[in-house]
C-alpha positions in Angstrom: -1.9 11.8 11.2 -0.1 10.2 8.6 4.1 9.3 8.7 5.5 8.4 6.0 8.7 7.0 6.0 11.6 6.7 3.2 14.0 4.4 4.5 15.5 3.7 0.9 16.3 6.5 -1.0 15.8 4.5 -4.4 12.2 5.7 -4.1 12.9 9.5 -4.4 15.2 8.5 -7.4 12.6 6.4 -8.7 9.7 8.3 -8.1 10.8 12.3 -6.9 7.2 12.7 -5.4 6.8 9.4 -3.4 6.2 11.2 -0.9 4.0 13.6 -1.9 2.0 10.6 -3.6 1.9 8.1 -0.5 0.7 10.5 1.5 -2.6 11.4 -1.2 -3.4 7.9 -1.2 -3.3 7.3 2.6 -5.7 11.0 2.9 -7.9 9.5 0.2 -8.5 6.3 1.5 -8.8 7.2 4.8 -11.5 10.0 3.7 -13.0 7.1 1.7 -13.8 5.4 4.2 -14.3 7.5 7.2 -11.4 7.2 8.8 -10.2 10.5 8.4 -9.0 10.8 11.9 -6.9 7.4 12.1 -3.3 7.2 12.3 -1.2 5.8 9.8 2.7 5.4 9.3 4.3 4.3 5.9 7.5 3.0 5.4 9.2 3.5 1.8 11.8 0.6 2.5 13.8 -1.8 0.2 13.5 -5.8 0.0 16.2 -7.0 3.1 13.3 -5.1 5.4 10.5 -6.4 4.0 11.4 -9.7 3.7 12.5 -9.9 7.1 9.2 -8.8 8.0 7.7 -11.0 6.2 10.0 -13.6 8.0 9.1 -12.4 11.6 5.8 -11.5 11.1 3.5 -13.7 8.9 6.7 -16.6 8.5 6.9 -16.5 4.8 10.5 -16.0 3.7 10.7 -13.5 1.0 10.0 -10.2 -0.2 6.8 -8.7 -1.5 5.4 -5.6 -2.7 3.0 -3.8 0.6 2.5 -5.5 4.0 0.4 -4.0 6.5 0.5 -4.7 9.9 -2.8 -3.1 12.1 -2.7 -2.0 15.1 -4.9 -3.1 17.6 -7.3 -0.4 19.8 -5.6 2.7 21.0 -6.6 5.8 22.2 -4.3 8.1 19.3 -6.2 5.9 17.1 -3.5 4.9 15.0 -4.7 2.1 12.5 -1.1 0.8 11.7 1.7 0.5 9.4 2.0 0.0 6.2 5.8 -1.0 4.7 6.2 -1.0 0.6 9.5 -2.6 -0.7 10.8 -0.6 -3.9 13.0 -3.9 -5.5 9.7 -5.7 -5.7 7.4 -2.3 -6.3 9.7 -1.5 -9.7 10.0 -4.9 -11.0 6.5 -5.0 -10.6 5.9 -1.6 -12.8 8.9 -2.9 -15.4 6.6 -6.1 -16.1 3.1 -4.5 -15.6 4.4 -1.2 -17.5 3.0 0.3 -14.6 4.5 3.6 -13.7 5.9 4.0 -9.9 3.6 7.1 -9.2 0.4 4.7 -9.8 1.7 2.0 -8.5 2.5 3.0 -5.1 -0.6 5.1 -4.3 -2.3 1.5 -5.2 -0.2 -0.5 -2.5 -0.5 2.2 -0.4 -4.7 2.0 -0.8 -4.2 -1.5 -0.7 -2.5 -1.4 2.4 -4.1 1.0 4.4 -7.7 -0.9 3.6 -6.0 -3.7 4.8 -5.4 -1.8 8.3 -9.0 -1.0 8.4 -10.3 -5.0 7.8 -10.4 -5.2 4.4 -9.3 -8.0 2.8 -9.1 -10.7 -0.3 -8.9 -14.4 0.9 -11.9 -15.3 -0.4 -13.7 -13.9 -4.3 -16.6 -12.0 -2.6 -13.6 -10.1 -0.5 -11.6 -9.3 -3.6 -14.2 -8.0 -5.2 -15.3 -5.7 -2.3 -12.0 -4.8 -1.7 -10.5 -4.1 -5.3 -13.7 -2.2 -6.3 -13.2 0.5 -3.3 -9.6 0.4 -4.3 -11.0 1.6 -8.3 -12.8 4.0 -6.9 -10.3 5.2 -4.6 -7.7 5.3 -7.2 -9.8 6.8 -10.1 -10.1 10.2 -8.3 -6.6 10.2 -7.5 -6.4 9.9 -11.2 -5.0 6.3 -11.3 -6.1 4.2 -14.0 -7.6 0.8 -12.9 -4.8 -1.4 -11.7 -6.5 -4.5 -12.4 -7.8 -4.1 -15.8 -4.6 -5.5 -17.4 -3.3 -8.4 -14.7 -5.7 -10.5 -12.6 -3.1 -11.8 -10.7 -1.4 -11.3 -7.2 -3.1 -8.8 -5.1 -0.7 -7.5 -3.0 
């Protein structure tokens, strides 16, 4: 099962099918990677939320595009949250010239493989982890998000 969330309604006006779009991404990264049965909730929020999460959670003050947060074992399965801040999302696409349709279902991908243990501290796990995301995102019909930056993943 997957919840999405839109707790700030500058995603709809940004993006009418954010919704529609999140939850694409989530089914086809889950499905990638055979988790089609795990749980997942998505919160569409603004900056304030994310940042304080960021605060409480991993002590970095400030805002940033896609935080995940797993869940440990359960018996619903639920694999965790995923929370996406819009401020940072559309500044993102505005210097990128990203559009907000790709860019979410990437940070949503990005997040959920996150949930699942992927991860990018070190080269070997970037490139493991931004090659599923290619693949994930190319048959969602999402051009490769890191063919024009190299920079911050997420």
């Amino acid at each position: 099962m997957i919840d999405i969330e839109i707790e700030d309604e500058a995603w709809i006006a940004g993006e009418p099918d954010a919704e529609a779009l999140a939850l694409a991404a989530a089914q086809a990264t889950l499905a990638h990677i055979d988790f089609s049965e795990g749980g997942v909730t998505l919160l569409l929020t603004d900056d304030p939320t994310v940042r304080d999460l960021n605060a409480r959670f991993r002590q970095k003050d400030s805002a940033t595009n896609v935080l995940s947060f797993p869940a440990p074992q359960n018996p619903e399965r639920h694999l965790g949250d995923v929370a996406l801040a819009y401020g940072v999302c559309a500044r993102e696409c505005a210097e990128q010239g990203k559009s907000l349709a790709h860019h979410l279902q990437h940070l949503v991908a990005h997040g959920v493989l996150h949930l699942v243990g992927y991860d990018h501290e070190t080269d070997a796990e970037a490139d493991q982890m931004e090659g599923l995301e290619r693949v994930i995102l190319a048959e969602l019909g999402v051009p490769d998000p890191y063919a024009a930056e190299q920079g911050d993943h997420g």
